[in-house]
C-alpha positions as CSV (number, residue, x, y, z in Angstrom):
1,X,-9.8,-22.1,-23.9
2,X,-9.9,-20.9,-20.1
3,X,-12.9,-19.4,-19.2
4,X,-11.2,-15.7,-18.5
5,X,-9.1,-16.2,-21.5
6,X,-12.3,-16.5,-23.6
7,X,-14.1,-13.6,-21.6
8,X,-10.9,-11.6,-22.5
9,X,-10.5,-12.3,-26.0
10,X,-14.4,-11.7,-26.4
11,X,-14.0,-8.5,-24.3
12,X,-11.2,-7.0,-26.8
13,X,-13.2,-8.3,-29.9
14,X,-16.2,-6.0,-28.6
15,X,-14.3,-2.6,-28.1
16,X,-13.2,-3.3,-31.8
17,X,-16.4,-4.0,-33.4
18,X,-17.1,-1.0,-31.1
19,X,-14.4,1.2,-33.2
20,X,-16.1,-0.1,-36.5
21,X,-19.7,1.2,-35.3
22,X,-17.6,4.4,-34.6
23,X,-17.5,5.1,-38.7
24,X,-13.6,5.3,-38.0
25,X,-13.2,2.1,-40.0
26,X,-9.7,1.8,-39.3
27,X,-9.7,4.6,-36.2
28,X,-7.9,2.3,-33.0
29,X,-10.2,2.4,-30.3
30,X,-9.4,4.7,-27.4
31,X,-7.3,3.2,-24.0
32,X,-9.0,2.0,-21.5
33,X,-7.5,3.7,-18.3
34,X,-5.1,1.9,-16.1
35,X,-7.1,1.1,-12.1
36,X,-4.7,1.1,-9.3
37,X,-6.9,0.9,-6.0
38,X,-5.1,0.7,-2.8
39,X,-6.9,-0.8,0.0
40,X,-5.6,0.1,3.1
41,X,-6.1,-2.3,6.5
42,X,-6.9,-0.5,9.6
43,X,-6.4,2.7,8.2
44,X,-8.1,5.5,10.7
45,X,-9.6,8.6,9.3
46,X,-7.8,11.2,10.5
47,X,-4.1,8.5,9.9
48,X,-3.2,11.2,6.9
49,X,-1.4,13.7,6.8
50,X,-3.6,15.1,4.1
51,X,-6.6,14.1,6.6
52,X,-5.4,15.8,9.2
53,X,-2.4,13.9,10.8
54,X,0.3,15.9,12.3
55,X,2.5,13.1,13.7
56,X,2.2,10.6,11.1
57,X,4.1,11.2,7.8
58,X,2.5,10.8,4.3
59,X,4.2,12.7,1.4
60,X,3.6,10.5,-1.5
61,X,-0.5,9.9,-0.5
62,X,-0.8,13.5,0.0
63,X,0.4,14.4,-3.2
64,X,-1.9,12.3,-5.1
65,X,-4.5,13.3,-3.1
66,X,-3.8,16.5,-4.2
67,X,-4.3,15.3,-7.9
68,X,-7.5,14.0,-7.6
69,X,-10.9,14.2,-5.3
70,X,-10.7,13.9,-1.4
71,X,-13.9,12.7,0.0
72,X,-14.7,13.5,3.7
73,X,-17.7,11.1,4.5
74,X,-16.7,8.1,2.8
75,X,-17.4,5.2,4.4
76,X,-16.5,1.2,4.9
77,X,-19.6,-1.5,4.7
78,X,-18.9,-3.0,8.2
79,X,-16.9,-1.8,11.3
80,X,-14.4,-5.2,10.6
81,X,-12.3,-6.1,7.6
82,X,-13.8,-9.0,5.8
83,X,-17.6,-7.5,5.1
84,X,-16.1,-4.4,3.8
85,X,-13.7,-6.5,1.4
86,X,-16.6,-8.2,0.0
87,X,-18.4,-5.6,-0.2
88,X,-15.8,-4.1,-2.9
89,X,-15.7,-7.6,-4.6
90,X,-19.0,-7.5,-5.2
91,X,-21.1,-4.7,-5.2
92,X,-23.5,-5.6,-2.5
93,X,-24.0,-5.1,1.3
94,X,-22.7,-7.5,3.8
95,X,-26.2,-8.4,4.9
96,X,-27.6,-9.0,1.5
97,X,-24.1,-11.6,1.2
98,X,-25.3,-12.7,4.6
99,X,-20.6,-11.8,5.0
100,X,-21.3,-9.7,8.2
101,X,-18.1,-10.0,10.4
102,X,-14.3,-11.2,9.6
103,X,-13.9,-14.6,8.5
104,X,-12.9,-16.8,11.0
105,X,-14.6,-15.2,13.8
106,X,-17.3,-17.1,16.2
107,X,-20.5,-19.0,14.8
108,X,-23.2,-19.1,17.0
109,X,-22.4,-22.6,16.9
110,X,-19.2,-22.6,18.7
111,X,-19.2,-19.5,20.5
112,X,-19.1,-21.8,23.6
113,X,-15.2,-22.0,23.2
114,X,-15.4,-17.7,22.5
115,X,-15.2,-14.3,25.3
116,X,-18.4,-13.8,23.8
117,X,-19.9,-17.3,25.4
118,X,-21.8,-15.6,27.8
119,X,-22.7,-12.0,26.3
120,X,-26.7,-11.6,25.9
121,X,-27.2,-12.3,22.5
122,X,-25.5,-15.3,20.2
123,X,-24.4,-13.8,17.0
124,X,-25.8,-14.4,13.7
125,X,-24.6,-16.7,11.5
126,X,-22.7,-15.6,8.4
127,X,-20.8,-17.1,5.4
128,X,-17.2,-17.5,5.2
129,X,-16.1,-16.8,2.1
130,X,-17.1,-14.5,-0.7
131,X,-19.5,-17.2,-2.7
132,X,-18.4,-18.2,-5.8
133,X,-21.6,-17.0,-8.0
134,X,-20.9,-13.9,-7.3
135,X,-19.5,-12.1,-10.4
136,X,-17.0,-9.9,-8.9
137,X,-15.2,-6.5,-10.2
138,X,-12.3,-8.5,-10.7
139,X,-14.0,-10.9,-13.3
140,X,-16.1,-7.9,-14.8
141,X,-12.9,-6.1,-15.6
142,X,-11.3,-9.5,-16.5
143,X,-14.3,-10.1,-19.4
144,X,-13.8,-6.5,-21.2
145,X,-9.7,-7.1,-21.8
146,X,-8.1,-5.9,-18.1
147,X,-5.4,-7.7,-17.2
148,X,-6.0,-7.7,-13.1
149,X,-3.7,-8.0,-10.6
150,X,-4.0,-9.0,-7.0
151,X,-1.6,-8.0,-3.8
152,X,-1.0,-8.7,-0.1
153,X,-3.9,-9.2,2.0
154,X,-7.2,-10.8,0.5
155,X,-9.3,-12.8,3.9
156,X,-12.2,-13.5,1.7
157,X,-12.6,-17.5,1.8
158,X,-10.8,-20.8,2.1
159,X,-8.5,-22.1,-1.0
160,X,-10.6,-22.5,-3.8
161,X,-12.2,-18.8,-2.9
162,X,-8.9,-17.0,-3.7
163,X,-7.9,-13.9,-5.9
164,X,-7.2,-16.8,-8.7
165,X,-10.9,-18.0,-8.6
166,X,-12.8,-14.8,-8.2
167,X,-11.0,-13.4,-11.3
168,X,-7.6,-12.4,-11.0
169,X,-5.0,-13.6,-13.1
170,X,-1.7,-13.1,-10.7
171,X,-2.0,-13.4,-6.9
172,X,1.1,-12.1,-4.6
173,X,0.4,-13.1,-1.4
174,X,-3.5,-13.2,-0.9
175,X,-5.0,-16.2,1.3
176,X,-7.1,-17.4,3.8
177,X,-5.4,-15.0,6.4
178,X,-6.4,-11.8,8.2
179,X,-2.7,-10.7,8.9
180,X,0.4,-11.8,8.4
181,X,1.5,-13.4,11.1
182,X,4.8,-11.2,11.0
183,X,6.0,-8.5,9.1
184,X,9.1,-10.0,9.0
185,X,10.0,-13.2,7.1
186,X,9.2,-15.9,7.2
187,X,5.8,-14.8,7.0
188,X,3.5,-17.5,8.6
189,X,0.3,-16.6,7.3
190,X,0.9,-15.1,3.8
191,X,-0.1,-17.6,1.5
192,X,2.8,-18.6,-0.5
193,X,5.2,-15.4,-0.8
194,X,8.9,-17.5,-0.1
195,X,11.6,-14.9,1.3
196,X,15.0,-14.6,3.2
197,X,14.9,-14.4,6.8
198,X,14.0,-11.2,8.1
199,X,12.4,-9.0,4.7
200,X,10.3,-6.5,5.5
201,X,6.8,-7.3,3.8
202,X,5.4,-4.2,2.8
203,X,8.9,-3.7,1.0
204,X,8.8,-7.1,-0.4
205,X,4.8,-6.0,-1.8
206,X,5.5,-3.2,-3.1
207,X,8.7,-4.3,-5.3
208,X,6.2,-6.7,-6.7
209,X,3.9,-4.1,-7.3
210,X,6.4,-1.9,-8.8
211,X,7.2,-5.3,-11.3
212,X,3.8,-6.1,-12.6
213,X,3.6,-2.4,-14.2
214,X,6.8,-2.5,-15.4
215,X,5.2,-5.7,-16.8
216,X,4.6,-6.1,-20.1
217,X,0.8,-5.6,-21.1
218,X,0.7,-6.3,-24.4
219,X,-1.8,-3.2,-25.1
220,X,-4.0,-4.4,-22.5
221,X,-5.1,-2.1,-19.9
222,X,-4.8,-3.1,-16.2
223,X,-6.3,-3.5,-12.6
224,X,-3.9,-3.4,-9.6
225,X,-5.5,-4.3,-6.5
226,X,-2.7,-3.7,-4.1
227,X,-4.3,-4.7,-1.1
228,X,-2.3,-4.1,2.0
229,X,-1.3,-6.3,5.0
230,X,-0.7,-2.6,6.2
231,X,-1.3,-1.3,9.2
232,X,-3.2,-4.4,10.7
233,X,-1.4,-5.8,14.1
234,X,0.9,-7.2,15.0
235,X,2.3,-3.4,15.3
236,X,5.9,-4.3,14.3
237,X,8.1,-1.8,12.2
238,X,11.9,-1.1,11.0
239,X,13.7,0.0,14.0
240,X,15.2,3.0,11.9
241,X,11.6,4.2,11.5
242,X,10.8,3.5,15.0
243,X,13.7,5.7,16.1
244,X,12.9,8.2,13.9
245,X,9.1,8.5,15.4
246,X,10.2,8.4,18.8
247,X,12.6,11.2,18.3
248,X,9.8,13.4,16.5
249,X,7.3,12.7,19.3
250,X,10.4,13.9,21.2
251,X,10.7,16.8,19.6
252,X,7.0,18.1,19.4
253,X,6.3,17.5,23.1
254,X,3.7,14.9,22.7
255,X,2.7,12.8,25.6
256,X,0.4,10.3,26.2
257,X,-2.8,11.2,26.5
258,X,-5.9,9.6,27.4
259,X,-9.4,9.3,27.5
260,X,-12.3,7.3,28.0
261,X,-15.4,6.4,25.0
262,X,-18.2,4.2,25.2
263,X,-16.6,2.7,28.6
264,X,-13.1,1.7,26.5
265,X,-10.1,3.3,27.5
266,X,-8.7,5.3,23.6
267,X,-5.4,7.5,23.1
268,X,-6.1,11.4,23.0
269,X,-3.2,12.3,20.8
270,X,-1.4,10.1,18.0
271,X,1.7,9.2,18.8
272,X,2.5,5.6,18.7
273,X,6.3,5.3,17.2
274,X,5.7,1.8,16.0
275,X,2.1,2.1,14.7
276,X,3.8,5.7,12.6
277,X,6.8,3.8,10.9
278,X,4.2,1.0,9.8
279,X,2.1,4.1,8.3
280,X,5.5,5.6,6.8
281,X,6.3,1.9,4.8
282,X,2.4,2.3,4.0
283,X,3.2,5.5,2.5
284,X,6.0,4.7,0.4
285,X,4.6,1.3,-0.9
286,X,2.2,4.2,-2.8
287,X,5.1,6.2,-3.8
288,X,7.1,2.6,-5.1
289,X,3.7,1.7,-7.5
290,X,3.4,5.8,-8.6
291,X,7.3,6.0,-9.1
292,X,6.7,2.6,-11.3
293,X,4.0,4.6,-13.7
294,X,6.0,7.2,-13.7
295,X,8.7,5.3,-15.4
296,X,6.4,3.2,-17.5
297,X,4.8,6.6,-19.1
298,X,1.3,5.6,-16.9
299,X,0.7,7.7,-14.6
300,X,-1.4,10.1,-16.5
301,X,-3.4,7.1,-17.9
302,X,-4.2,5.6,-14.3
303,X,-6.9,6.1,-12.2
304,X,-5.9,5.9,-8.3
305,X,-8.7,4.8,-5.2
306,X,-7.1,4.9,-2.2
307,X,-9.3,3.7,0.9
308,X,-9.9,2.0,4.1
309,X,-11.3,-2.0,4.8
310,X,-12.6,-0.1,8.3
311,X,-12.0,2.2,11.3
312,X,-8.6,2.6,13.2
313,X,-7.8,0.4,15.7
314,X,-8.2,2.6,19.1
315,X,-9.8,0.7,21.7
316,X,-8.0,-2.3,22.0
317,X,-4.9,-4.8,20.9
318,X,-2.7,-1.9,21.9
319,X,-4.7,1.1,20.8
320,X,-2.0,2.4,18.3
321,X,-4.3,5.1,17.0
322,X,-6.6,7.9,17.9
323,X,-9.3,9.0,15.6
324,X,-10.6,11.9,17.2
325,X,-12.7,14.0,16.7
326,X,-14.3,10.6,15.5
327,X,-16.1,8.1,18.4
328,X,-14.4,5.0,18.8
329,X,-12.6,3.1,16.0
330,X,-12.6,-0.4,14.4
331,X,-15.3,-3.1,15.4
332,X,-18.0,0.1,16.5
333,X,-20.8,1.5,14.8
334,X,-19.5,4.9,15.3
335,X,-18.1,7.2,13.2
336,X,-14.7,6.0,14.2
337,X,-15.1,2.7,12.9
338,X,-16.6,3.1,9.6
339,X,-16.0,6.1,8.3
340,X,-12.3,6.2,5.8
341,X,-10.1,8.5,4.3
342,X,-10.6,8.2,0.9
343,X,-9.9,9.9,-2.6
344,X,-9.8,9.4,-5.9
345,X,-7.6,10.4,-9.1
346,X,-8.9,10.4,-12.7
347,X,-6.7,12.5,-14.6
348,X,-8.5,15.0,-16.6
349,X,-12.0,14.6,-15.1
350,X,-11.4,15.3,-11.5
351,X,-10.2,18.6,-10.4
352,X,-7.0,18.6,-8.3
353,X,-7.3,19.7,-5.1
354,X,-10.9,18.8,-4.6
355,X,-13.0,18.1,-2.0
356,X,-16.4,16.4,-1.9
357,X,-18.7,15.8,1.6
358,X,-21.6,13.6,0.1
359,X,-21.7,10.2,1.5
360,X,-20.2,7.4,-0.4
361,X,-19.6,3.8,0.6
362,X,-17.2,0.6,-0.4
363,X,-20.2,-0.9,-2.4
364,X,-20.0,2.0,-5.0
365,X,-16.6,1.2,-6.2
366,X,-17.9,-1.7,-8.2
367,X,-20.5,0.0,-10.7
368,X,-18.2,3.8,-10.5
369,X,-14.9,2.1,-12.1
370,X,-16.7,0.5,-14.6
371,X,-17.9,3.5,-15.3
372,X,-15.0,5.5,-15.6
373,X,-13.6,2.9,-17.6
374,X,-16.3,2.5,-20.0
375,X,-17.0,-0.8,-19.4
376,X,-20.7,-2.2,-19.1
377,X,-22.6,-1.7,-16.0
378,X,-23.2,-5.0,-14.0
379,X,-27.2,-3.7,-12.3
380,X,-27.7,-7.6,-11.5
381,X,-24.7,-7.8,-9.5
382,X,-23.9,-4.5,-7.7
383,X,-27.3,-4.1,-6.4
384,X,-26.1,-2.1,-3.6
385,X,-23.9,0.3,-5.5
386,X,-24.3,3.7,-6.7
387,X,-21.7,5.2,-9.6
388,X,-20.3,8.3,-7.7
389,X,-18.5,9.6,-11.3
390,X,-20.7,12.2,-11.6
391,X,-19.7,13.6,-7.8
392,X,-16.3,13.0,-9.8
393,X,-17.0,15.3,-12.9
394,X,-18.7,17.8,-10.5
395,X,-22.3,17.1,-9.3
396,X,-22.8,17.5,-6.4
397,X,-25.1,14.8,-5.0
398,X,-26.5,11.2,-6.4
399,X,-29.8,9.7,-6.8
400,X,-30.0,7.9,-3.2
401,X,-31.4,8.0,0.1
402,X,-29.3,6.5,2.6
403,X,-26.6,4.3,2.9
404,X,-27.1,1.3,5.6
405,X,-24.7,-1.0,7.7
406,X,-25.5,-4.3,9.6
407,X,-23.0,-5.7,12.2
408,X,-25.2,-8.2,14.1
409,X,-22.0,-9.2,16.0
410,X,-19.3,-8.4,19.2
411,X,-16.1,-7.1,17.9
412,X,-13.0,-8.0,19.7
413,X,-13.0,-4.2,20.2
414,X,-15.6,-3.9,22.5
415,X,-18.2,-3.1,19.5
416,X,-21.8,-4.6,19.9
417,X,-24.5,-6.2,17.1
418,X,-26.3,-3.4,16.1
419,X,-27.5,-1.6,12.8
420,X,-27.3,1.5,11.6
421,X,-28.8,4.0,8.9
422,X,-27.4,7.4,7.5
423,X,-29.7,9.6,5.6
424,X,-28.4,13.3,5.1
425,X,-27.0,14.5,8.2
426,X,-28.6,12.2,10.5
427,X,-27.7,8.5,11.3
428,X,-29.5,6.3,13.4
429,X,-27.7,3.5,15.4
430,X,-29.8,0.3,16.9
431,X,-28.4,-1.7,19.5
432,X,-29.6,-5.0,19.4
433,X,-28.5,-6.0,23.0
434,X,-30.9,-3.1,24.6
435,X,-32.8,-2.0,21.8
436,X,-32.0,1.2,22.5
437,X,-31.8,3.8,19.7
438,X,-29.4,6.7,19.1
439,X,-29.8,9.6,16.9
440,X,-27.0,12.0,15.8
441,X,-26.9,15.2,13.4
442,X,-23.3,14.2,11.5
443,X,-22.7,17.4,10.3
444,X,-23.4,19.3,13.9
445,X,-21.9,16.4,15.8
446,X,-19.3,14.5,14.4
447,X,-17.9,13.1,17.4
448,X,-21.0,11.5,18.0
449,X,-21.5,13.6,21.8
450,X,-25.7,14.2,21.6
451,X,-27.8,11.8,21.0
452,X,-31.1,13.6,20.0
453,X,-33.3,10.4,20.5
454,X,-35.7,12.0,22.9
455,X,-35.9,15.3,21.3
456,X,-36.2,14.1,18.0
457,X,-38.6,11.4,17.7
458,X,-40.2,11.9,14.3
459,X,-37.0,11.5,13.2
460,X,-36.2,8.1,14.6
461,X,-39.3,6.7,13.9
462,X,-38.5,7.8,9.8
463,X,-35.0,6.3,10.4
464,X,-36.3,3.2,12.3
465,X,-38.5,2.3,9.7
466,X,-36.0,2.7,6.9
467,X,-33.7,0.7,8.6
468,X,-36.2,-2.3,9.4
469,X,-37.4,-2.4,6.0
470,X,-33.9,-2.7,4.5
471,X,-33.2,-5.7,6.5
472,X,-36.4,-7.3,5.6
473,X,-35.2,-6.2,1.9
474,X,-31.5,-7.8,1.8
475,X,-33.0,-10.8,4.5
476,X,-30.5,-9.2,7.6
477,X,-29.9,-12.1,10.0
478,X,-30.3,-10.9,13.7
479,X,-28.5,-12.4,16.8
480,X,-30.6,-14.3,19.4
481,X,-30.8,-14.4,22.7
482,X,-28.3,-16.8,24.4
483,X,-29.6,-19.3,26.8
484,X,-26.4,-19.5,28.8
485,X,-26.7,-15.6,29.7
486,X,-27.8,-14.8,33.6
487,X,-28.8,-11.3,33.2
């Protein structure tokens, strides 16, 4: 017997001898909920309509937003995709995974052939895949009777580290790959997913979607992982939807707009045509899967996540996106590229139309949906994870500190290795090239504008220290100084 097929049958024998304990000798135990998490790629906070958006159109997200719990300071592990992903996976930080920037970018070791070859500082040296011993959420769900399901975009490892071998029992399209290559087939990078000239992937991903709940389960509950190529370049679209955009920014009297952050050139004002069609086929991949449970008689018995891998893309490879009032966008340690728009459905607990500001972050997923499902906590594996149900049922905070990030890396978009530290309203960024430290009140400053560094110093010294302890804790590798630097 295969070793997930064991786990699974064991799982299912448990929640019965479970129902016996109950004294309901022949009571049936009661349903696990369905998971559908949708992992968005590039996804900026303010992309929403139901965040904010006024240009972009979202009808289906914003109506199961409005089912569920919309959290406004949620935030991604790392500024870039891969970390976060793991992060998910696993339960733990990038730094403690020693996963710190997307796979496949420079090693220290071969930086020589990078941009980066002559920057100050060599950056650290990270893992490329998502290690095997890990037990992810994926396996933990798999064990207690879950049939899981993996979708479009997974960038967490070489074959042998795919969905199928971190415990997934279908994978539709998830590889080695950090994009697709094209949206359009053939799809060069999207590992094994065959299709006639010229389909339109997120169409293609969401009709498979749509087909694995109309699947039948067999009484088992399931996890749906539909993890998005979507809205990661290249910035390509239907032209229909293209036309459409181009009309509407026609119509509202947008122009472009721009400004300058950080020394990078950012939009002002969304209205990229292309980048909105690509958020539009976004969109109604959501409304395909919900229209599926809908159908199937699941939707009241599903629990939704919908989040983001990291910041929008805003100050470079086109800049399709603008996050103000956020600083920056993917690749920085500013708000822009790590905080997501987020929310969460679980029908019956969570009250619709709510709206929760306490900080959460992508390595709480693991220990909070096992918890809404009523499945066993893993506290040896998601050692970096905080359940966030009771924000869910009500509460209004949870018991920790601060939450931490660790990019010791340059981003192609003009982000710098640096750490940083969030601890009520205050974060704390360290630049590693400088070693200069900033210091911002988040819930005075959002956009990131004063840095109260010389007028606070008490409270960068507190913040400092928390942060340099934590990467002693989780063994943080640091960037050293490169020799072939003239400064």
């Amino acid at each position: 017997m295969e070793r997930r097929t064991f786990f699974k049958s064991a799982g299912l024998a448990a929640v019965s001898l479970a129902g016996l304990g109950s004294g309901h000798l022949f009571a049936k135990p009661a349903k696990k909920p369905n998971i559908v998490f949708f992992l968005i790629d590039d996804l900026g906070w303010t992309d929403l309509s139901c965040f904010g958006s006024e240009y972009y159109e979202t009808p289906h997200i914003d109506a199961l937003c409005k089912r569920g719990m919309k959290f406004t300071d949620a935030y991604a592990a790392c500024p870039v995709c891969s970390p976060t992903r793991a992060s998910i996976m696993s339960g733990k930080y990038p730094a403690r995974l020693n996963t710190t920037d997307w796979f496949g970018a420079p090693q220290p070791y071969n930086v020589q052939r990078h941009w980066t070859r002559n920057k100050p500082l060599l950056p650290a040296q990270y893992k490329e895949r998502l290690p095997l011993e890990e037990k992810t959420m994926a396996e933990a769900f798999d064990e207690n009777g879950y049939n899981t399901y993996f979708l479009g975009k997974w960038h967490l490892g070489p074959e042998g580290f795919w969905p199928e071998d971190q415990g997934f029992d279908v994978n539709v399209g998830g590889g080695h790959s950090g994009n697709p290559g094209s949206y359009f087939a053939p799809y060069t990078k999207v590992n094994d997913l065959p299709a006639p000239k010229g389909e339109y992937l997120p169409e293609r991903l969401r009709k498979e979607a749509a087909e694995l709940v109309h699947k039948d389960q067999k009484g088992n509950p399931f996890l749906l992982y539909f993890s998005m190529y979507s809205v990661h370049t290249p910035l390509q679209t239907k032209q229909v939807l293209k036309k459409k955009y181009k009309e509407k920014k026609k119509n509202m009297g947008i122009s472009n707009e721009w400004i300058t952050q950080s020394g990078r050139r950012v939009r002002g004002v969304q209205e990229h045509e292309v980048y909105a069609g690509m958020i539009e086929a976004m969109d109604n991949s959501v409304g395909k899967v919900v229209e599926a449970l809908k159908q199937e008689g699941l939707y009241e018995d599903t629990v939704f996540v919908f989040m983001s891998d990291n910041g929008g893309l805003s100050t470079s490879e086109g800049r399709p996106t603008c996050n103000l009032p956020l600083k920056c966008g993917k690749g920085w340690m500013y708000e822009g590229g790590i905080r997501e728009p987020m929310f969460v459905v679980w029908p019956g607990v969570t009250k619709p139309g709510s709206v929760c500001d306490y900080p959460v972050t992508s390595t709480d997923f693991y220990p909070t949906l096992l918890d809404i499902a009523g499945l066993p906590l893993q506290p040896r594996q998601h050692v970096d994870g905080v359940s966030f149900a009771p924000l869910l049922k009500g509460e209004k905070k949870l018991d920790r500190k601060a939450i931490f990030w660790h990019y010791p890396h340059y981003g192609n978009q003009g982000g710098s290795p640096s750490s940083a530290v969030r601890c009520g309203d205050y974060k704390l960024i360290e630049w590693f090239e400088s070693g200069k430290l900033e210091l911002f009140n988040l819930k005075e400053d959002i956009g990131e504008k004063n840095d109260l560094a010389d007028k606070m110093p008490g409270k960068v010294k507190e913040l400092h220290k928390m942060l340099v302890d934590w990467r002693k804790e989780v063994d943080a590798k640091m960037p050293m100084p490169n020799p072939r630097h003239k400064g």
